[in-house]
N, C-alpha and C positions, 0 to 999 in steps of 0.2 A: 107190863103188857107190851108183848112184841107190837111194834106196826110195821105197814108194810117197808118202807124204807129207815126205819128210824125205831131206839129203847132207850129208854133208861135205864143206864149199868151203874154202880157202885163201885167205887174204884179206891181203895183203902192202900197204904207207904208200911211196906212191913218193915218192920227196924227189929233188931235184937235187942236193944237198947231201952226201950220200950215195950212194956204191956199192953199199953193200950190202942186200940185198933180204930180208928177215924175213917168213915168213909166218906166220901163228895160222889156226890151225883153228877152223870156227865148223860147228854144226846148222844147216842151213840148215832151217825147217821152213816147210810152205806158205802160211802166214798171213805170214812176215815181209815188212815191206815195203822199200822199197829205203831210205828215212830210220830205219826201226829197226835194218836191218845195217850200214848206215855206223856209225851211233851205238854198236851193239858192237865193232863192226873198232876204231873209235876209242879205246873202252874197253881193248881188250886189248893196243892198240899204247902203252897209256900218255898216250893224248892227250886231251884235255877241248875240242877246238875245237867248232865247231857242226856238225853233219851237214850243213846245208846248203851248208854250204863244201867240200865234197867231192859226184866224180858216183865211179860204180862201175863198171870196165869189168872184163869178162872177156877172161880173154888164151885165144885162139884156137889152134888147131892150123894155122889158115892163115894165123894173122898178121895177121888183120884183126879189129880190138879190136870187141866186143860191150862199145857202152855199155848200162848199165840205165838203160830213164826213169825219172822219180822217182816215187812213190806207186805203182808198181805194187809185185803179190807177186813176189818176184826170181826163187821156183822157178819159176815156169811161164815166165820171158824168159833161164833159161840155156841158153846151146848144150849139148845132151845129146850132138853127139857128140865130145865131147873126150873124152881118159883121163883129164885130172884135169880138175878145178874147180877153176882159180886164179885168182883176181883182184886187180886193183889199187882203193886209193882214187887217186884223184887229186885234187888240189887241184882249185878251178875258180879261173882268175885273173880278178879282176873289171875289169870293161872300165873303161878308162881314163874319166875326168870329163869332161864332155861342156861344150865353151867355151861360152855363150853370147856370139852376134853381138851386137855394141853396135853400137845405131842408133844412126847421126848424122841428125838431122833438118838440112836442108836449104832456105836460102829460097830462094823463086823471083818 
């Protein structure tokens, strides 16, 4: 149940590595921002990594994941109309090292 400043969302650590799916209960209240509840979610799932190595998506009634952008307040970008408020961290994979081209200089 939404109130007016403040929900209870669900906040489940998706690993590949793992099937099984744990969720922690968190206050969501409307100051929090999407780097402060990652950084909780983190806290309660036992993990110490960095918030910004994780984005936040809510899992949908239709199936189609509501990511949260970063620095906003996360209460006003949830979809209100689910039954519950669950969501995943997901890792973010960082994009592969980027070659730099070796010039061959060339006489003429």
């Amino acid at each position: 149940v939404m109130a007016k400043d403040s929900v209870a969302i669900k906040v489940a650590f998706s690993d590949s590595r793992s099937m099984c799916c744990v969720y922690k209960t968190i206050l969501l209240t409307r100051d929090a921002t999407t780097e402060k509840l990652i950084s909780l979610a983190l806290e309660k799932h036992g993990l110490s990594d960095a918030p910004k190595q994780y984005r936040l998506v809510q899992i949908t009634e239709s199936k189609k994941p509501n990511v949260i952008p970063e620095n906003v307040s996360v209460f006003f970008f949830i979809d209100t109309s689910c039954q519950d408020f669950k969501f995943v961290l997901e890792k973010i994979e960082a994009p592969p090292p980027v070659e730099q081209e070796q010039k061959i200089g060339r006489a003429v």
